[in-house]
Kinemage of the C-alpha trace (Angstrom):
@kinemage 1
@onewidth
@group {chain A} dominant
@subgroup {mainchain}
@vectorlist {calphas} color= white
{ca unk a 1} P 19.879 -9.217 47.984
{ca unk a 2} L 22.237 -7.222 49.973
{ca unk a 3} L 20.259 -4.637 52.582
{ca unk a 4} L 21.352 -2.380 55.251
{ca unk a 5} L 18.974 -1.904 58.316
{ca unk a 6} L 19.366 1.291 60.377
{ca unk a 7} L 18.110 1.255 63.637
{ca unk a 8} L 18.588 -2.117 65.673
{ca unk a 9} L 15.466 -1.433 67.592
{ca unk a 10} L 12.236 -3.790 67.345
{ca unk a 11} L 11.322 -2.679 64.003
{ca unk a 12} L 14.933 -3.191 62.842
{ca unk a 13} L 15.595 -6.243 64.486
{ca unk a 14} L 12.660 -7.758 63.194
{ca unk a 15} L 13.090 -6.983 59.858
{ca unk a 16} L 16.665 -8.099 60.247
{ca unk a 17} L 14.897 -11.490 61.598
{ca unk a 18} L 12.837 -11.830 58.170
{ca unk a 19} L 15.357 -10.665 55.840
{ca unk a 20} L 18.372 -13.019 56.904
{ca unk a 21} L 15.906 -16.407 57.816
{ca unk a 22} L 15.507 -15.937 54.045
{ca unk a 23} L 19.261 -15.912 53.301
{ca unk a 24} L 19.617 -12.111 52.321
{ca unk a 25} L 22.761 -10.305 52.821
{ca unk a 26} L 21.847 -8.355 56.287
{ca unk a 27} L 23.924 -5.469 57.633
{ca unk a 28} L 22.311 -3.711 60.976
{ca unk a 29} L 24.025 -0.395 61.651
{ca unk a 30} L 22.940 1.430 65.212
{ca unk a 31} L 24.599 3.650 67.520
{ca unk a 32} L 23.573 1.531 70.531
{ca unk a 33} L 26.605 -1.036 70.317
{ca unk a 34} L 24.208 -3.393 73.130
{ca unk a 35} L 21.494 -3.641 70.529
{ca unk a 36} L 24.105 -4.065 67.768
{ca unk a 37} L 25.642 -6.764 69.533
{ca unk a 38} L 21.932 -8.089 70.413
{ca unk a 39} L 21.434 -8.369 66.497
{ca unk a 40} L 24.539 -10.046 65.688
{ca unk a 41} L 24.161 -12.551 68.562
{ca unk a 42} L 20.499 -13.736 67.580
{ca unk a 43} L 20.285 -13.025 63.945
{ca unk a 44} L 22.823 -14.457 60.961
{ca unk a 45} L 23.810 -10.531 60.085
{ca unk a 46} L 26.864 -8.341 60.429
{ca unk a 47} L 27.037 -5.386 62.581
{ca unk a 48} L 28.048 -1.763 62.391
{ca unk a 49} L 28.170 0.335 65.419
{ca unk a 50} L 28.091 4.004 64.851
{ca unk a 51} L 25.823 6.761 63.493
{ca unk a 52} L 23.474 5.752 59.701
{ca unk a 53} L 23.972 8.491 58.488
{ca unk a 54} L 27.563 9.299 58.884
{ca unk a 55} L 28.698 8.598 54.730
{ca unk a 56} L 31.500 6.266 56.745
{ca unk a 57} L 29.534 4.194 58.694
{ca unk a 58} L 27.414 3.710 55.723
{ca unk a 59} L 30.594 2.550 53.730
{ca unk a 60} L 31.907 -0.168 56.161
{ca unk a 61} L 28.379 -1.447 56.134
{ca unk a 62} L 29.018 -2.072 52.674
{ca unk a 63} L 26.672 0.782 51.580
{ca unk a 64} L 28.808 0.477 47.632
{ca unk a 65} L 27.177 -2.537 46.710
{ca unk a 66} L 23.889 -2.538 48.497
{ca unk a 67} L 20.345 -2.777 46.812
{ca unk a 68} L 18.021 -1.521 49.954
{ca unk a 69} L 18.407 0.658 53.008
{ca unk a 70} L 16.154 0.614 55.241
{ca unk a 71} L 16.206 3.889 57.406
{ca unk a 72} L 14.484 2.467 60.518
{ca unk a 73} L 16.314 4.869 63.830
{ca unk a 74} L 14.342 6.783 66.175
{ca unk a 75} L 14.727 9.865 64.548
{ca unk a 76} L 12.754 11.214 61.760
{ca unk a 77} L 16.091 13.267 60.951
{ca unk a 78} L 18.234 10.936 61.040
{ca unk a 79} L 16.376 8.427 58.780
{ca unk a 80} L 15.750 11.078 56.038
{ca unk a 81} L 19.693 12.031 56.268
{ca unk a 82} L 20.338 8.584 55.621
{ca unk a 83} L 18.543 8.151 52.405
{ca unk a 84} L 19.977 10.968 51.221
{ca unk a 85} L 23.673 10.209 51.981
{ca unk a 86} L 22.786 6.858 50.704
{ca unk a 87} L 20.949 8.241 47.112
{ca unk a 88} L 24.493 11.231 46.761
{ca unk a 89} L 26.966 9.294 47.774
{ca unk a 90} L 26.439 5.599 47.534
{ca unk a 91} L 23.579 5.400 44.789
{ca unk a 92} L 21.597 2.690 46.709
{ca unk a 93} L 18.342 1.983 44.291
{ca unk a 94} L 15.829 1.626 47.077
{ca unk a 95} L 15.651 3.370 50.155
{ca unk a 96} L 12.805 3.209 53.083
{ca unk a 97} L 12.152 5.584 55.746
{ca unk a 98} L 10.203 5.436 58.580
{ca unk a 99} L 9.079 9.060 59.525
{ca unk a 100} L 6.815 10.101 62.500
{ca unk a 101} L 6.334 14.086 62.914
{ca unk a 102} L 3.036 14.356 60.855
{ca unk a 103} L 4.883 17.626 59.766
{ca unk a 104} L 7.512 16.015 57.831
{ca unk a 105} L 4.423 13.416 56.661
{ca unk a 106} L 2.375 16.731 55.299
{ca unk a 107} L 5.112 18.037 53.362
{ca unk a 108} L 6.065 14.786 51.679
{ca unk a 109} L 2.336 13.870 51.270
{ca unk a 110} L 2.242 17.493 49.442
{ca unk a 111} L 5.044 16.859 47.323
{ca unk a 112} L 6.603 20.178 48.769
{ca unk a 113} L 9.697 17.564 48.791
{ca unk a 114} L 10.238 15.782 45.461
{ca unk a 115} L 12.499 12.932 44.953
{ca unk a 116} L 15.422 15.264 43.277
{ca unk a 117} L 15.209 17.038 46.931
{ca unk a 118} L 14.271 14.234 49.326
{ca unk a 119} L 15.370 11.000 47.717
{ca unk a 120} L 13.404 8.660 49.511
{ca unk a 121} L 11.121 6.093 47.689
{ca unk a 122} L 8.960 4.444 50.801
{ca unk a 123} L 7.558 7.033 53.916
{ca unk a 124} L 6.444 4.442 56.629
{ca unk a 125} L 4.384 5.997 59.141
{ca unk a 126} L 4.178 4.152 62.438
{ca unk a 127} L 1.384 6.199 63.594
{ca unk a 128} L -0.861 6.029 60.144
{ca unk a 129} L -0.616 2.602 60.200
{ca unk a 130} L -1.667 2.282 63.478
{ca unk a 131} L -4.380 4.365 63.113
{ca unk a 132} L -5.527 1.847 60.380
{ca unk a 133} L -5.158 -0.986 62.544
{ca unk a 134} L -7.105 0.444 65.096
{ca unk a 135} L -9.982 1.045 62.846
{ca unk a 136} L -9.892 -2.708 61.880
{ca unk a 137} L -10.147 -3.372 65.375
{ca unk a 138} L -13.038 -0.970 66.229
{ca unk a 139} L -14.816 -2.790 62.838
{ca unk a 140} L -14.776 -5.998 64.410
{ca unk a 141} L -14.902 -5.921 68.102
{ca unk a 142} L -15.128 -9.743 68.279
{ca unk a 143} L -11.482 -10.335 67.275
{ca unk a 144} L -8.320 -9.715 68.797
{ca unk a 145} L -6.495 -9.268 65.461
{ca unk a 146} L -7.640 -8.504 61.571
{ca unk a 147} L -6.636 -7.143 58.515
{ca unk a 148} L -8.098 -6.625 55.140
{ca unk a 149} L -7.071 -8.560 51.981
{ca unk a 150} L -8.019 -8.782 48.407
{ca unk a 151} L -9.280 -5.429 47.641
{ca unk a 152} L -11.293 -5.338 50.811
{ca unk a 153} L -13.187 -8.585 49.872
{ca unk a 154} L -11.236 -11.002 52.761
{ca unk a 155} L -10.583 -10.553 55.995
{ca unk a 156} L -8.237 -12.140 58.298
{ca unk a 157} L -9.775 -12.584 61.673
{ca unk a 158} L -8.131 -13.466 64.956
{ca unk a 159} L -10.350 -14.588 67.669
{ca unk a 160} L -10.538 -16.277 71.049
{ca unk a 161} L -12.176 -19.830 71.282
{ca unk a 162} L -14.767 -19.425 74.604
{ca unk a 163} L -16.315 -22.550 76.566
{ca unk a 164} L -19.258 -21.614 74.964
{ca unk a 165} L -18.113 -21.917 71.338
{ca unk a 166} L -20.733 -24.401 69.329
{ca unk a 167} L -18.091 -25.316 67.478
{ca unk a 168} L -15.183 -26.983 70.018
{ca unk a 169} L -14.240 -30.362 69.940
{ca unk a 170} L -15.759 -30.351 66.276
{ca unk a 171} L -12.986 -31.710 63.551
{ca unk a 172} L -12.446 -28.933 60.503
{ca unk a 173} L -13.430 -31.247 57.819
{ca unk a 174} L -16.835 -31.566 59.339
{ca unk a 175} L -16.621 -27.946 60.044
{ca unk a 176} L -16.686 -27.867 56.272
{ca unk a 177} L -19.255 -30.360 55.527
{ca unk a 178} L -21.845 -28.773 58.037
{ca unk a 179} L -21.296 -24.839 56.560
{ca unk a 180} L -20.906 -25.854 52.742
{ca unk a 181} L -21.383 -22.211 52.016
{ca unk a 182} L -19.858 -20.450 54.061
{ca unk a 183} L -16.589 -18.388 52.771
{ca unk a 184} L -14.324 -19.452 55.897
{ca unk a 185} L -11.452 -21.201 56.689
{ca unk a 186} L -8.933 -21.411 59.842
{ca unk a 187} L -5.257 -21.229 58.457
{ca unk a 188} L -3.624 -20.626 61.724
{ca unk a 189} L -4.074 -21.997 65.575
{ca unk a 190} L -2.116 -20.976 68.523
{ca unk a 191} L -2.431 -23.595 71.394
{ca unk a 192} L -0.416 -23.251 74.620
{ca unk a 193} L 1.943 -20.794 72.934
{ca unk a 194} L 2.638 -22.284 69.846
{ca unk a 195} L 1.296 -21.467 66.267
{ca unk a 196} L 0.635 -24.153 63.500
{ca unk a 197} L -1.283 -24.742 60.377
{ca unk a 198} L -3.879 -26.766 61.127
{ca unk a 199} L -5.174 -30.329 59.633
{ca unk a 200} L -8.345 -31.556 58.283
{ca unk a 201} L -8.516 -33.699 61.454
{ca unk a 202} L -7.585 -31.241 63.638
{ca unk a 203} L -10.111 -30.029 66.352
{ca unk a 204} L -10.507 -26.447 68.752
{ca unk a 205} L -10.485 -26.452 72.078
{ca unk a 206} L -11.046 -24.084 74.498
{ca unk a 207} L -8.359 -20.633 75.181
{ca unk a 208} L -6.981 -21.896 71.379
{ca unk a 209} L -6.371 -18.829 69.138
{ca unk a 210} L -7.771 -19.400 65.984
{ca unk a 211} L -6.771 -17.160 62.484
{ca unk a 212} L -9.544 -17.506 60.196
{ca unk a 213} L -9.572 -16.266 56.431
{ca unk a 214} L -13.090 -14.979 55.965
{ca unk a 215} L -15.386 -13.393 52.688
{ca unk a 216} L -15.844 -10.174 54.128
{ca unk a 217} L -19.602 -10.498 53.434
{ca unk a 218} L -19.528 -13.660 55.755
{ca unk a 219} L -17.840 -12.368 58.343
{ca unk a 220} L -20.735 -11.860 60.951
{ca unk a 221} L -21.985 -15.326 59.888
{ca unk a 222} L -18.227 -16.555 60.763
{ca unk a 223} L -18.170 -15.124 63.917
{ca unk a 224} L -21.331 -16.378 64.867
{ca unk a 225} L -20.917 -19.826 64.235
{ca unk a 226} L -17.684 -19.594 66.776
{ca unk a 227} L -19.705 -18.084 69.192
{ca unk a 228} L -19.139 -14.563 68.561
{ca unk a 229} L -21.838 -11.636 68.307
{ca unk a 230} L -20.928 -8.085 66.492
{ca unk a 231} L -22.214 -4.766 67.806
{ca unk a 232} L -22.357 -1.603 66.823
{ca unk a 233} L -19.717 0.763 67.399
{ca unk a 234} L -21.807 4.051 67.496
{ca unk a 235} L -19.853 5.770 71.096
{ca unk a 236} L -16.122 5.517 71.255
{ca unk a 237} L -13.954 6.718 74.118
{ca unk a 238} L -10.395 7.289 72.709
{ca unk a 239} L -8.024 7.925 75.450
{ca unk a 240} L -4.850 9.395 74.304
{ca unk a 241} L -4.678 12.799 72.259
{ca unk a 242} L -1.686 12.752 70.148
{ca unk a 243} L -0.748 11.385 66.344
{ca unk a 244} L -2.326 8.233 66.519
{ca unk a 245} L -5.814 9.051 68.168
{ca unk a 246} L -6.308 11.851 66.123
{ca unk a 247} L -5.757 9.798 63.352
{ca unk a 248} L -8.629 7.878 64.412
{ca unk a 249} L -10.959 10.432 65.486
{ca unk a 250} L -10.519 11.911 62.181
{ca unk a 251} L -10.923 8.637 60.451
{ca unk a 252} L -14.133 8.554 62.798
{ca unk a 253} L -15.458 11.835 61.950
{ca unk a 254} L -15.088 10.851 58.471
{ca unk a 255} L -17.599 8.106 58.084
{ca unk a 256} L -21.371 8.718 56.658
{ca unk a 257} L -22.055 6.929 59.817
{ca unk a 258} L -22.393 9.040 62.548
{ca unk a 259} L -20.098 8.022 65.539
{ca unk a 260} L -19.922 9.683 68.639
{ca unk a 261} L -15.999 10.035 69.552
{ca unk a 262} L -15.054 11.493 73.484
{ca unk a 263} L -11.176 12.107 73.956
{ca unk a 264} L -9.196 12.134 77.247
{ca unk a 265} L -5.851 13.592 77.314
{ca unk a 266} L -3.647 14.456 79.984
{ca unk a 267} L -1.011 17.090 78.128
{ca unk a 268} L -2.840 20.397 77.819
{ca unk a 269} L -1.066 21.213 75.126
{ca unk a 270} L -1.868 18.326 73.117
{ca unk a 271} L -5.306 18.363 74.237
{ca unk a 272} L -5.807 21.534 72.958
{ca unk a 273} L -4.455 20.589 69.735
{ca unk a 274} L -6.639 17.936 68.697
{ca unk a 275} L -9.511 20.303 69.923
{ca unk a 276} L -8.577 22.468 67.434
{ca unk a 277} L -8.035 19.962 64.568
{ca unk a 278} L -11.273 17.997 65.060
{ca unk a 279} L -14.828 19.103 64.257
{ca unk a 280} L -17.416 16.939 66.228
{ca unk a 281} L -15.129 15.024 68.453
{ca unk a 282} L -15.142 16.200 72.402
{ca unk a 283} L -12.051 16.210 73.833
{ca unk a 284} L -11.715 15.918 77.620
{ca unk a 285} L -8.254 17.131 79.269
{ca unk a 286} L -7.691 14.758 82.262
{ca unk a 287} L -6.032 11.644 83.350
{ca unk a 288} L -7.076 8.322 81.474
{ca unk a 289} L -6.505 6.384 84.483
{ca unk a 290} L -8.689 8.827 86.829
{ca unk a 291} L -12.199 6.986 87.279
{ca unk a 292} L -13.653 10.350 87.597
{ca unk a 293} L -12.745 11.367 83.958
{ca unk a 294} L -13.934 8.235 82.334
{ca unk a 295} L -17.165 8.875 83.868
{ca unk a 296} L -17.309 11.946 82.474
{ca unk a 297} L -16.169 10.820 79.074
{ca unk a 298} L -19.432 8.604 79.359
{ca unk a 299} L -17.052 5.161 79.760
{ca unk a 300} L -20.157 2.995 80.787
{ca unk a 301} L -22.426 3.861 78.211
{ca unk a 302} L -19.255 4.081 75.173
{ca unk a 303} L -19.326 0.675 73.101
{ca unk a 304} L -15.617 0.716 73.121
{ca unk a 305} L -12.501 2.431 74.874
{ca unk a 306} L -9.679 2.776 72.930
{ca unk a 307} L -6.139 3.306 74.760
{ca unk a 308} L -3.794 4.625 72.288
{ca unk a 309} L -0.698 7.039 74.579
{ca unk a 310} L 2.723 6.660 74.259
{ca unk a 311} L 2.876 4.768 77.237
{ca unk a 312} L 2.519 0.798 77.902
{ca unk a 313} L 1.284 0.707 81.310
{ca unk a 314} L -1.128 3.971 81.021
{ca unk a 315} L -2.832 1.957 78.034
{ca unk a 316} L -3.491 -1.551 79.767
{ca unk a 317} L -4.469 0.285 83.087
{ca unk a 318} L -6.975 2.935 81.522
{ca unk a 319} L -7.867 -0.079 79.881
{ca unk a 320} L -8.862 -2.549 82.856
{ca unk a 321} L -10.459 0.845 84.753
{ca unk a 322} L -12.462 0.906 81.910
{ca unk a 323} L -13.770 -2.812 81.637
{ca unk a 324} L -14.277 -2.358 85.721
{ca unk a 325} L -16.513 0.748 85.233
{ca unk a 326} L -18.339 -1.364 82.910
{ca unk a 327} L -17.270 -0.386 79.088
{ca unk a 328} L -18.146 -3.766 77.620
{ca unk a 329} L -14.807 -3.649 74.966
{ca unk a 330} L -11.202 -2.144 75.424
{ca unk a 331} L -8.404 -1.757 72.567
{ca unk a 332} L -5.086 -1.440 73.656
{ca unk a 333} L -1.911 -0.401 72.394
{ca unk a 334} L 1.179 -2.384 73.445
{ca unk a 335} L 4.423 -1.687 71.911
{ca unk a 336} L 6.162 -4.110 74.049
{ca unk a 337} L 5.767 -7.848 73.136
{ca unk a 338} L 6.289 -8.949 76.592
{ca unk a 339} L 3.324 -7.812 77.744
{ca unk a 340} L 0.620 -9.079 75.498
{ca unk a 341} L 0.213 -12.615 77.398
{ca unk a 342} L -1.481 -10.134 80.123
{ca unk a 343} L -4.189 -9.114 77.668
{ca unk a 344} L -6.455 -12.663 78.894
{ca unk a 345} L -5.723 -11.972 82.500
{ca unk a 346} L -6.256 -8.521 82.705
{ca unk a 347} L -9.629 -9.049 80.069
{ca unk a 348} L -8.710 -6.830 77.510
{ca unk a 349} L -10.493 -7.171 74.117
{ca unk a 350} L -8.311 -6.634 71.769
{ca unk a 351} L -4.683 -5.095 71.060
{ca unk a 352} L -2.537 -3.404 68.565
{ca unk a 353} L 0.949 -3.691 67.989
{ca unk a 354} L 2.494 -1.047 66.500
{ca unk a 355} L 6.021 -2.386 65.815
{ca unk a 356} L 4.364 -5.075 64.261
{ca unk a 357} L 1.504 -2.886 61.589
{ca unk a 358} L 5.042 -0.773 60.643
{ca unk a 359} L 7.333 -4.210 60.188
{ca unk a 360} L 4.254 -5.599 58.239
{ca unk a 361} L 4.230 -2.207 56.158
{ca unk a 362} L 8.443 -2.131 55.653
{ca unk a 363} L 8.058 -6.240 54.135
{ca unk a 364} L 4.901 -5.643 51.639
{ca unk a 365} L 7.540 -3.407 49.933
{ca unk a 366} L 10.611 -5.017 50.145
{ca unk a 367} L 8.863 -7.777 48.734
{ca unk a 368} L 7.757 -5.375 45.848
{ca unk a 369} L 7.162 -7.300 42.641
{ca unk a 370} L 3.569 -8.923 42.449
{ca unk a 371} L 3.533 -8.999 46.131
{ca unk a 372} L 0.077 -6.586 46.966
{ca unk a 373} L 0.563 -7.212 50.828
{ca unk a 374} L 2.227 -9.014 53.373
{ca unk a 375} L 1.085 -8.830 57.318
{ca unk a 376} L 3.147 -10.236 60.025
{ca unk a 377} L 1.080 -12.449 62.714
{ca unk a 378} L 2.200 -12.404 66.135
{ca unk a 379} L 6.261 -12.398 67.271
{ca unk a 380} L 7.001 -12.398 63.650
{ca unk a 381} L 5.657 -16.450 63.751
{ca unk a 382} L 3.970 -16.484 60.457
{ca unk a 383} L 3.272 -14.075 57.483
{ca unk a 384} L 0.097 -13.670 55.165
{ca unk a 385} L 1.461 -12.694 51.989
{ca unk a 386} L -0.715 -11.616 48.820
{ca unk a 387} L 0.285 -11.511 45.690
{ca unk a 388} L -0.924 -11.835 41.978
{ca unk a 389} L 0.204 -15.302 40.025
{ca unk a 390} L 2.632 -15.034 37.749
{ca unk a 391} L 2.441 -17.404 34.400
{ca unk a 392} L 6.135 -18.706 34.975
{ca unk a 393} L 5.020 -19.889 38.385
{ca unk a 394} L 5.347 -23.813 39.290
{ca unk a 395} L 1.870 -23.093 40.958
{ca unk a 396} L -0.325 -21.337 37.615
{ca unk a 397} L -2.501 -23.626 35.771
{ca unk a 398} L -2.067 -26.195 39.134
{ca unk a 399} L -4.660 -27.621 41.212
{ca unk a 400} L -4.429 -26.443 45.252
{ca unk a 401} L -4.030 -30.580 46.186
{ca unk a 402} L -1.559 -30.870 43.508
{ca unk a 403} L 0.863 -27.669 44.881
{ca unk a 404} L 3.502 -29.253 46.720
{ca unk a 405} L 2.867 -26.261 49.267
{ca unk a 406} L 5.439 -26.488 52.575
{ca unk a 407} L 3.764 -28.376 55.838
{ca unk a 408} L 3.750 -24.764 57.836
{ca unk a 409} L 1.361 -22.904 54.133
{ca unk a 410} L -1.893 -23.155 53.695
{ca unk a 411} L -4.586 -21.192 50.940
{ca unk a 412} L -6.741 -18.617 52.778
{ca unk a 413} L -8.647 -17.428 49.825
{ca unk a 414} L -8.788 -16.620 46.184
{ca unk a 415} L -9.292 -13.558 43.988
{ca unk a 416} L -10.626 -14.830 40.871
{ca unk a 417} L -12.218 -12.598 37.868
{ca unk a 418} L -13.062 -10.413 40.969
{ca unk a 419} L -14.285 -12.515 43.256
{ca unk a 420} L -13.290 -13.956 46.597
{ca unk a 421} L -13.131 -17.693 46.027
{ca unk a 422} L -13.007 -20.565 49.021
{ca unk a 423} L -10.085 -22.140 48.169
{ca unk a 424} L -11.014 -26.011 47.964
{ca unk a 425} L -8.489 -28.890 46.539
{ca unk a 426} L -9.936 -28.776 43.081
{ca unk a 427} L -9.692 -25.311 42.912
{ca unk a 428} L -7.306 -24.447 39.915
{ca unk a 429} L -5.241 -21.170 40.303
{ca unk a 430} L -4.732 -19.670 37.243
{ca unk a 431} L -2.320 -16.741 35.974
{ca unk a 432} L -3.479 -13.193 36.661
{ca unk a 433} L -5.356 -14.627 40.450
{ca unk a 434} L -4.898 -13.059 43.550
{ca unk a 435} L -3.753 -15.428 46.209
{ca unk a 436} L -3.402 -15.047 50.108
{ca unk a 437} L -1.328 -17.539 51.757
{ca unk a 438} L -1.061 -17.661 55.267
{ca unk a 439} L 2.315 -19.390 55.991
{ca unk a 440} L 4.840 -19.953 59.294
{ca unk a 441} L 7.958 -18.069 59.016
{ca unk a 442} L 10.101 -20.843 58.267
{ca unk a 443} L 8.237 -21.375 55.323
{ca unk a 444} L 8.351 -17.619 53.607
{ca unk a 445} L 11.367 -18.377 51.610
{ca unk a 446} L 9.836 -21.393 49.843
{ca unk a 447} L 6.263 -19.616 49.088
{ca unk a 448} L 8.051 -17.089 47.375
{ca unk a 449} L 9.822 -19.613 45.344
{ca unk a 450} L 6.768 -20.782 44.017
{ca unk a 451} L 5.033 -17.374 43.804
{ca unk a 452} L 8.808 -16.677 41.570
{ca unk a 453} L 8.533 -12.993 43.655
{ca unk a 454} L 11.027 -10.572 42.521
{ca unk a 455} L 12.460 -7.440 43.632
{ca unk a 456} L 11.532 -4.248 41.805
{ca unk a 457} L 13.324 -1.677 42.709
{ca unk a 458} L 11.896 0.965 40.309
């Protein structure tokens, strides 16, 4: 598949990274000729320096003969200008944009712009997605990462392994043969930095982070047995006013549930915005990072902070002033990959990556054929990829211990006549299943071999 990437920035660069470790035709076109030259230098793609949506630039990057561009530049303009050039001019069959004013998001969303007008076939919205995330976060406070599979029924759950954990030093298999009913499996451990499948044999120690592919309806059980306890989230503190935390408050004020929601932003302007779009939500205009304002948002007695600006530093920092006034969790938004390591040290619950919800978003539909979702884990180390079974694939009618599966894949669960199944050896997957497979990026290429995914780009 040959696919143009505009924008060379983390987004584009990472899905340049996916796309070309799985031998696709990669051109990454970006006015910045240092991020250009970053691409080309760490990634096997070519590289275009200049403007996307110039019609030329778009030619030399070999826009005649390419099946996907994906419009990925800091500019909402710029991205849709792209797609269009590429739909008049060059005919591509699939293009992707990733949009952020929620203006241009309510007028698509409204079909005020129709294909003929705005040709344009994915909208990725960084801040919708993160607003999702977040809300997966805020659902289970116990883990620093999760995401929802198989219609809802399977979760993926990252967690933490404490000193206190009943379960360290225990070997999986007898993990298995002590909770014989329990829906749960760990597919993924990161020890010391690095991330592998683990064995039967294999044991958890403590500081390992541990991925675990959960029945939604054992998930408290799950976290229990690792030493983890679920609260209510009934008071949130959100600090940061602008498309993503209204997302959430929205999202909040939403639920039958009723949830008490306090906002802190600094920007009048923006403050009084989100006053004016939300109902029951209290919006504070201050500093996040002044003590005196979280104590008047009511930060010791909220059941969670959440720290979603624009800005890096603001969110760790209103974060740790919130854990020292004594809000017992803190979510934190981190665009930049550098500084997650600091989440431990600086005792922060949980974070969000935003670069990597949208990157996760831009793969479940490049991958488009039976592929129902795909989310990225970590630095881009390992995927879990869903998708139904087709018949013609080596794996239908097979038996789990007889699927010569790569070393870095592993079976999280199983979606069989509607139900979430634990995958065990004998477990036959059959055509028509849902299947999640949590595998290490080196290994994507091969599971979609035997999954026989396609591209559709209708």
């Amino acid at each position: 598949m040959k696919v143009i990437i505009c924008g060379a920035g983390q987004v584009g660069w990472q899905i340049a990274r996916h796309l070309s470790g799985e031998k696709n035709d990669v051109t990454v076109v970006d006015n910045n000729p240092e991020l250009v030259r970053r691409a080309t230098d760490t990634l096997d793609v070519q590289g275009i320096s200049g403007f996307a949506s110039y019609p030329d630039i778009l030619e030399r990057a070999g826009a005649e003969d390419a099946d996907m561009i994906i419009a990925a530049t800091h500019s909402d303009e710029v991205n849709m200008v792209t797609c269009q050039v590429a739909h008049s001019v060059f005919a591509i069959q699939r293009k992707i944009a990733r949009l952020r004013s929620q203006s241009y998001l309510d007028a698509i969303y409204s079909d005020l712009y129709r294909r003929d007008h705005l040709p344009i076939d994915v909208v990725i919205s960084p801040e919708k997605e993160v607003a999702e995330a977040a809300l997966q976060r805020l659902a289970a406070p116990a883990a620093f990462d999760t995401e929802s599979f198989l219609e809802g029924k399977a979760q993926l759950l990252g967690i933490t392994i404490e000193e206190d954990c009943p379960v360290i030093n225990t070997p999986l298999r007898q993990l298995t043969d002590l909770f014989s009913t329990l829906k749960a499996i760990v597919v993924g451990i990161r020890r010391e930095g690095a991330l592998f499948v683990p064995m039967a044999g294999d044991q958890l120690f403590p500081e390992d982070e541990v991925y675990l592919f959960v029945d939604t309806k054992d998930m408290t059980r799950t976290l229990e047995i690792f030493g983890k306890t679920q609260s209510k989230q009934e008071r949130i503190v959100i600090i940061g006013g602008g498309n993503v935390g209204l997302g959430v408050a929205r999202a909040l004020e939403a639920r039958t549930e009723r949830v008490r929601v306090k906002m802190v932003e600094l920007d009048r302007d923006i403050a009084e915005h989100a006053a004016d779009n939300l109902e029951r939500t209290i919006v504070l205009h201050g500093d996040g990072l002044s003590s005196g304002i979280l104590e008047e948002a009511g930060i010791e007695n909220a059941d969670a902070v959440l720290a979603v600006t624009d800005d890096d530093k603001t969110n760790l920092l209103a974060s740790v002033r919130s854990k020292e006034i004594g809000n017992p969790m803190a979510i934190c938004l981190i665009n930049d990959p550098t500084l997650v390591p600091l989440m431990g040290p600086l005792s922060i619950d949980a974070y969000i990556n935003p670069r990597a919800t949208t990157v996760s978003s831009i793969l479940q539909h490049i991958r488009h054929g039976r592929v129902r979702g795909v989310y990225s884990i970590g630095d881009a180390e390992a995927e879990v990829i869903e998708a139904q079974v087709l018949g013609t694939s080596p794996i239908s009618g097979q038996r789990i211990k007889d699927i010569d599966f790569p070393e870095g894949t592993i079976v999280g669960g199983i979606m069989q006549n509607g139900e979430m199944q634990k995958p065990k050896g004998d477990t036959r997957i059959n055509e028509g299943d849902v299947i999640a497979l949590f595998c290490l990026s080196e290994d994507v290429s091969e599971v979609e071999r035997l999954l026989q995914v396609t591209i559709d780009f209708f």
